[in-house]
C-alpha positions in Angstrom: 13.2 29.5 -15.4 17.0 29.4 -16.6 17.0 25.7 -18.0 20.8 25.6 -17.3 20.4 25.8 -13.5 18.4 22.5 -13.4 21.5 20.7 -15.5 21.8 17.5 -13.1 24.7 16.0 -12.9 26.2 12.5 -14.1 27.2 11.4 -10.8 23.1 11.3 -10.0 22.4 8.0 -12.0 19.1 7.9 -10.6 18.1 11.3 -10.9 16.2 11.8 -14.9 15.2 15.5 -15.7 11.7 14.5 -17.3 11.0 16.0 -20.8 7.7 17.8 -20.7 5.9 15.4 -22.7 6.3 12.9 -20.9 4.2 14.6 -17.6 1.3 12.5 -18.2 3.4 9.6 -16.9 3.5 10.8 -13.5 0.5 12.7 -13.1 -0.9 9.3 -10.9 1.9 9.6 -8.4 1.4 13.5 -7.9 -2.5 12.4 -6.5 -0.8 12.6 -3.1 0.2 16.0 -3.3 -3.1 16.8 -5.9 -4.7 19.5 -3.5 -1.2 21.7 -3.6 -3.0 22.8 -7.5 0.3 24.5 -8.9 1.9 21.0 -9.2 -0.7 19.7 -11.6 -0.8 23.0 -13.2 2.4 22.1 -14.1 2.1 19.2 -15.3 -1.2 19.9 -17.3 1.2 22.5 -18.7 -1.0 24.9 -17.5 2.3 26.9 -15.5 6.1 26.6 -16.0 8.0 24.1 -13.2 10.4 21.1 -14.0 10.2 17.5 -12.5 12.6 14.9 -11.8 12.2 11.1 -11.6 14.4 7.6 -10.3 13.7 6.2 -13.7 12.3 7.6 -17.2 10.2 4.6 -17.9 8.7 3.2 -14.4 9.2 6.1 -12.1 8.6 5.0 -8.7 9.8 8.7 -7.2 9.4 12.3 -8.6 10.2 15.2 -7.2 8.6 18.6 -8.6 9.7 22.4 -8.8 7.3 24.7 -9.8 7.0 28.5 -11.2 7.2 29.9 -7.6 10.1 27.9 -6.5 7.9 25.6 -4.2 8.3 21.7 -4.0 6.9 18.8 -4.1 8.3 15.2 -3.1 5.8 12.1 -4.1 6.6 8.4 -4.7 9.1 5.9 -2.5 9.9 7.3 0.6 12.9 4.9 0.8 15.0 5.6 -2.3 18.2 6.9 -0.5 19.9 7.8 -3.1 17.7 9.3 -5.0 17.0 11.1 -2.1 20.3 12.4 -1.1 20.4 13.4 -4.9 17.6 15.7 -5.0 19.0 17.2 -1.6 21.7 18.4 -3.7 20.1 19.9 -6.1 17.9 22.3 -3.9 21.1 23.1 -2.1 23.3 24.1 -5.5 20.5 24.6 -8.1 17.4 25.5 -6.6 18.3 27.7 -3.6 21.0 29.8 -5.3 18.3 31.0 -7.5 15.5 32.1 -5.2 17.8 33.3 -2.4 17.8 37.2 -4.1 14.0 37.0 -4.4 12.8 34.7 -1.8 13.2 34.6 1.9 11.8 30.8 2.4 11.9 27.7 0.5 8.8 25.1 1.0 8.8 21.0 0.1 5.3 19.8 0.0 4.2 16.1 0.6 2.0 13.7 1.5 3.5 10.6 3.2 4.5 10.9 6.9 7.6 8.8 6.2 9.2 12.1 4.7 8.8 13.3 8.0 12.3 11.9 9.7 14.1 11.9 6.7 14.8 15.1 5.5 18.4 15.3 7.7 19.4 12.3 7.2 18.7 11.9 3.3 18.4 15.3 2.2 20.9 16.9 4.7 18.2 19.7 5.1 18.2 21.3 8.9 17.3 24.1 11.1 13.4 23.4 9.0 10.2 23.8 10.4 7.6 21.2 9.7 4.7 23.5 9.1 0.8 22.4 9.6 -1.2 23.6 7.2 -4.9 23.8 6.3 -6.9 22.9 2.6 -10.7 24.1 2.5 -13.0 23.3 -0.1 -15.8 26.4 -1.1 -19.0 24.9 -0.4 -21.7 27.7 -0.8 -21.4 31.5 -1.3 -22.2 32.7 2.8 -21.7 36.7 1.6 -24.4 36.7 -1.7 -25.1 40.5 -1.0 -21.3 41.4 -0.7 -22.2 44.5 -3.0 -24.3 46.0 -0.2 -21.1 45.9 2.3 -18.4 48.0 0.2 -18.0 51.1 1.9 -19.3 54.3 0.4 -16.0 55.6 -0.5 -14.6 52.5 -2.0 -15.6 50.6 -5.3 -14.9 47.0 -6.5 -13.2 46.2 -9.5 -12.7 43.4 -11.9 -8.6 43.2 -12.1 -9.0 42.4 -15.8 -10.5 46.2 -15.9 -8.3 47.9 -14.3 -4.5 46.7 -16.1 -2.3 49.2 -17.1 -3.6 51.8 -14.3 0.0 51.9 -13.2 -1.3 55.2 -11.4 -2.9 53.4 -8.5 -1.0 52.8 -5.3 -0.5 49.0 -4.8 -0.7 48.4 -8.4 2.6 47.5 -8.3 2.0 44.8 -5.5 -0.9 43.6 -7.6 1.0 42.9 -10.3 3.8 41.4 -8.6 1.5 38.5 -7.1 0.0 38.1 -10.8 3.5 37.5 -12.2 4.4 35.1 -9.7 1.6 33.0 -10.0 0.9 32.7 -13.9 3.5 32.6 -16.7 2.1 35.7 -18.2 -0.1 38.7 -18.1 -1.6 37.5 -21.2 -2.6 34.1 -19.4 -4.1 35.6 -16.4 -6.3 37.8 -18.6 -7.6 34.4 -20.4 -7.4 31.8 -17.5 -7.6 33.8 -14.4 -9.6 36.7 -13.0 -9.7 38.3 -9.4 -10.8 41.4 -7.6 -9.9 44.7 -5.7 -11.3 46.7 -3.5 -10.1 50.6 -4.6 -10.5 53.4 -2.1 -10.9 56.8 -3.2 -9.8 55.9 -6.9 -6.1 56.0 -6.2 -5.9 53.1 -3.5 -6.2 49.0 -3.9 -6.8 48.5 -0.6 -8.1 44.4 -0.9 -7.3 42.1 -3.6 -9.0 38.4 -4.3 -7.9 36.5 -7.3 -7.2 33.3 -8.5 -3.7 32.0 -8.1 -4.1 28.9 -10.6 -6.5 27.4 -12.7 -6.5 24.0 -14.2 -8.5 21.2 -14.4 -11.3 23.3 -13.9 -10.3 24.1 -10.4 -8.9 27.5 -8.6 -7.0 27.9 -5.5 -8.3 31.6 -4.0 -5.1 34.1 -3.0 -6.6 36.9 -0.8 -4.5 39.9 0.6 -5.3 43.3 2.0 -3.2 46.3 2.8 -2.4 46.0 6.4 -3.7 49.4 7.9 -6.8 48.5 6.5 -7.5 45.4 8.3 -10.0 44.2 10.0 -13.1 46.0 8.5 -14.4 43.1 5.9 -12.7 44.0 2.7 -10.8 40.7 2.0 -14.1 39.0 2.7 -16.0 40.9 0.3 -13.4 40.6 -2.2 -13.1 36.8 -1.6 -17.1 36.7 -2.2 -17.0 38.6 -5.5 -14.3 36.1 -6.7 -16.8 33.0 -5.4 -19.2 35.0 -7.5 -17.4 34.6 -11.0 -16.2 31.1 -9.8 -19.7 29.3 -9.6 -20.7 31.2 -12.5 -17.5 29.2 -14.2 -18.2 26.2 -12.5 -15.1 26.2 -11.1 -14.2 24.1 -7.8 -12.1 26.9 -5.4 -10.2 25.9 -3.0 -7.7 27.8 0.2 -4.5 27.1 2.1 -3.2 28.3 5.2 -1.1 27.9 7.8 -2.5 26.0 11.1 -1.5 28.8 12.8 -3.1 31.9 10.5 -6.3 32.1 12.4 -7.4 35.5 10.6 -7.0 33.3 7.2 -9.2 30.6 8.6 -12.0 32.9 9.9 -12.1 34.6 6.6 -12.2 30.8 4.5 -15.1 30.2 6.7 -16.8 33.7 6.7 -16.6 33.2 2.9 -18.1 29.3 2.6 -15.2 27.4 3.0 -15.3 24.2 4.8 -11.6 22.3 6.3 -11.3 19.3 4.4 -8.1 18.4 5.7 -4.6 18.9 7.6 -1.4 18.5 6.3 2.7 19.4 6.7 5.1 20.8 5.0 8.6 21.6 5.2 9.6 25.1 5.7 12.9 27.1 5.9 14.8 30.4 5.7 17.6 31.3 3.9 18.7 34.2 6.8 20.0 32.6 9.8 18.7 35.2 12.1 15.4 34.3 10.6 15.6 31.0 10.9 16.7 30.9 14.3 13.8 32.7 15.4 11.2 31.6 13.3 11.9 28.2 14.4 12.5 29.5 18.5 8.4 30.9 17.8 7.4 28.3 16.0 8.8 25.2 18.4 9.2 27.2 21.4 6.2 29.0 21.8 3.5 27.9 19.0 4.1 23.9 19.6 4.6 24.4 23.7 8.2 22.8 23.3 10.1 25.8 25.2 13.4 24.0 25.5 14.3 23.7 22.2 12.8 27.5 21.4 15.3 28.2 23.7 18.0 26.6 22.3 17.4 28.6 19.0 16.9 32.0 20.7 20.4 31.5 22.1 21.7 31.6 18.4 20.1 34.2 17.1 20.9 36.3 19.9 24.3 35.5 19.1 23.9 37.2 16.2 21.8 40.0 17.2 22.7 40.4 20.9 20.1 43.3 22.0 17.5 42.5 19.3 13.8 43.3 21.0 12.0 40.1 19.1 14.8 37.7 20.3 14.6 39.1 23.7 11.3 38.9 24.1 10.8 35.3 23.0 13.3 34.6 25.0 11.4 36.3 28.1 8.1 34.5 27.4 10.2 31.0 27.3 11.4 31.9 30.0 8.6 32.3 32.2 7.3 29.0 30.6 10.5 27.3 32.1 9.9 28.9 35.2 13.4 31.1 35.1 12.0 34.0 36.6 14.8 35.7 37.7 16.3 35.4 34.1 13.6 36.8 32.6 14.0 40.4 34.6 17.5 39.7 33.7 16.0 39.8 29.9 13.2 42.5 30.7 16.6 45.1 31.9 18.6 44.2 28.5 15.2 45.1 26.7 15.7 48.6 28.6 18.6 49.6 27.1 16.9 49.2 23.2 15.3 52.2 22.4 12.0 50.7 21.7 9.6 52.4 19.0 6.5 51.0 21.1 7.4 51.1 24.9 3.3 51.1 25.5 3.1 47.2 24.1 6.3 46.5 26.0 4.9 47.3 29.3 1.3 45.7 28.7 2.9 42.9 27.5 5.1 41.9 30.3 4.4 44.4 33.2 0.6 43.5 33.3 0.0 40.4 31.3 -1.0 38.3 33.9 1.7 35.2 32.8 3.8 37.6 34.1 2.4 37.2 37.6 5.3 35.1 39.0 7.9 37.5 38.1 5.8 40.5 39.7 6.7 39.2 42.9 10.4 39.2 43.0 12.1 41.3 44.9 13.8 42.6 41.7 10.4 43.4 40.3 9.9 46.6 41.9 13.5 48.0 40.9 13.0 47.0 36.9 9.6 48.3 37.3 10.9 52.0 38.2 13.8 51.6 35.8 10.6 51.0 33.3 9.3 54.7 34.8 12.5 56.5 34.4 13.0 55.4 31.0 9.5 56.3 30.0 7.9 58.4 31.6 4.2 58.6 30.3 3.9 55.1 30.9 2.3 56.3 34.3 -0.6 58.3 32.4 
């Protein structure tokens, strides 16, 4: 990190930059964010991050930034102006930095209170307040994992394979290692991890540890999206549980409420839900914010008015976008706006759509479409649909 960007300024008499020694001090106040691991990485000065308090000598509120850019508010929720203070410096120091590199910015906490004060103190907007899920590993479920690698695949230590810059992905792999530890040199002491490599030229799956301190792991798990759905991040997950209880090490896994693949994999693998929890998410596109929060509050949390009023902006942007228009066609059908959603279905015609096959199952026979099948306009979009493309009759 560029310690000139996290200069605060004099008018913030209650915001301190705390020197690194002095972590230890507020290592009790980050217990309410304790299962988020890269925050007391940090201040075990096991990973790089900076952290800010109300007053060097009692702090009462801290606020945390760490290697990755991600957040962490713990303490009094009430402390306006330390608060607004800290606002401004993810606005002018923090975001300016990760906006090249990052597409989303993420403030974890613990206290509720936070909740309904992040416009009003922070002067944050347009967020989404995420649900999330922390397992705990409590027992290997996939001890012969070895058995299920596919014959023309083989699984690797990552520690054995560095500097094959030869292998497609590589490049990925490495990427996720930088991001998470402060150098390769660390992760070859500290961490470890595992791919699956196909053929000899392909990491395919990849499980490793994204931080370890305090004896304790949080498990990262990613595989290449064509070859989903056939085990492989499972298997790699269970050969990093392997290594893990041979450390002793307590592993645990986060992921979003709605990331159901995630969850069936943490439980596949031994994982058990310990608990729920929010945080605040954003996007530095407007486009993207617009319609991640029209999915997210529209659709996913069944409140279809406000998705709607966020669809409307970002197809203001983007005014014959497919994935604006067809959020806006599923909200609304949930609002009942039938004829408006034919209206949507004929503006979705004139895109030249890579995948007319998913448009048609999706809203010619998906049976939420049902209302909309018998209007009188139906029939008419319907052989538009035909004309356009043709082998959809087949």
């Amino acid at each position: 990190m560029h310690d000139k960007i996290f200069q605060v300024e004099n008018v913030k008499k209650m915001i301190h930059l705390l020197q690194k020694e002095k972590y230890a001090q507020v290592r009790q106040l980050f217990e309410e964010v304790a299962i988020n691991l890269n925050c007391i990485a940090v201040l075990n000065h096991d990973n790089d991050g900076k952290v800010w308090v109300d007053d060097i000598h009692t702090p009462s509120s801290a606020f945390l930034v760490d290697n990755q850019y991600s957040m962490y508010l713990v303490g009094n929720t009430a402390n306006k102006q330390f608060n607004y203070g800290i606002g401004e410096i993810i606005k002018k120091q923090i975001w300016p930095i990760m906006k090249p590199e990052h597409g989303e910015w993420v403030i974890y906490f613990s206290n509720p209170k936070w909740n309904s004060i992040f416009d009003s103190d922070f002067h944050l907007s347009d967020y989404i307040l995420l649900k999330r899920c922390f397992f705990m590993l409590q027992s290997q479920k996939n001890p012969s994992w070895k058995e299920q690698i596919p014959k023309d695949c083989k699984m690797w230590k990552i520690k054995d394979i560095l500097g094959r810059e030869e292998l497609i992905n590589y490049k990925k792999m490495m990427e996720e290692i930088y991001s998470q530890w402060r150098s390769l040199e660390e992760f070859s002491k500290h961490g470890f991890g595992y791919v699956v490599i196909k053929n000899g030229t392909e990491i395919i799956s990849r499980a490793m540890a994204d931080f370890v301190t305090e004896n304790k792991a949080e498990m990262g798990v990613w595989t290449e999206e064509q070859h989903r759905r056939a085990g492989l991040g499972t298997i790699s997950v269970a050969a990093c549980i392997e290594e893990c209880l041979q450390r002793k090490i307590t592993v645990a896994w986060h992921c979003s409420e709605h990331n159901t693949a995630s969850q069936k994999t943490a439980k596949r693998a031994g994982f058990l839900l310990q608990k729920q929890y929010t945080a605040v998410l954003g996007f530095f596109d407007e486009y993207q914010r617009f319609i991640e929060n029209s999915w997210y509050k529209g659709l996913y949390l069944n409140q279809p008015e406000i998705g709607l009023k966020y669809i409307k902006r970002a197809l203001k942007l983007k005014p014959v976008d497919q994935t604006a228009l067809s959020i806006l066609a599923i909200l609304q059908v949930k609002l009942g706006r039938y004829e408006g959603v034919i209206t949507t279905f004929n503006k979705m015609l004139l895109i030249n759509m890579e995948n007319p096959h998913q448009f048609y199952y999706q809203f010619c026979l998906d049976p939420d479409f049902e209302s909309v099948h018998g209007l009188p306009r139906w029939k008419l979009f319907q052989q538009s649909v035909f004309t356009k493309y043709p082998d959809l009759k087949k």
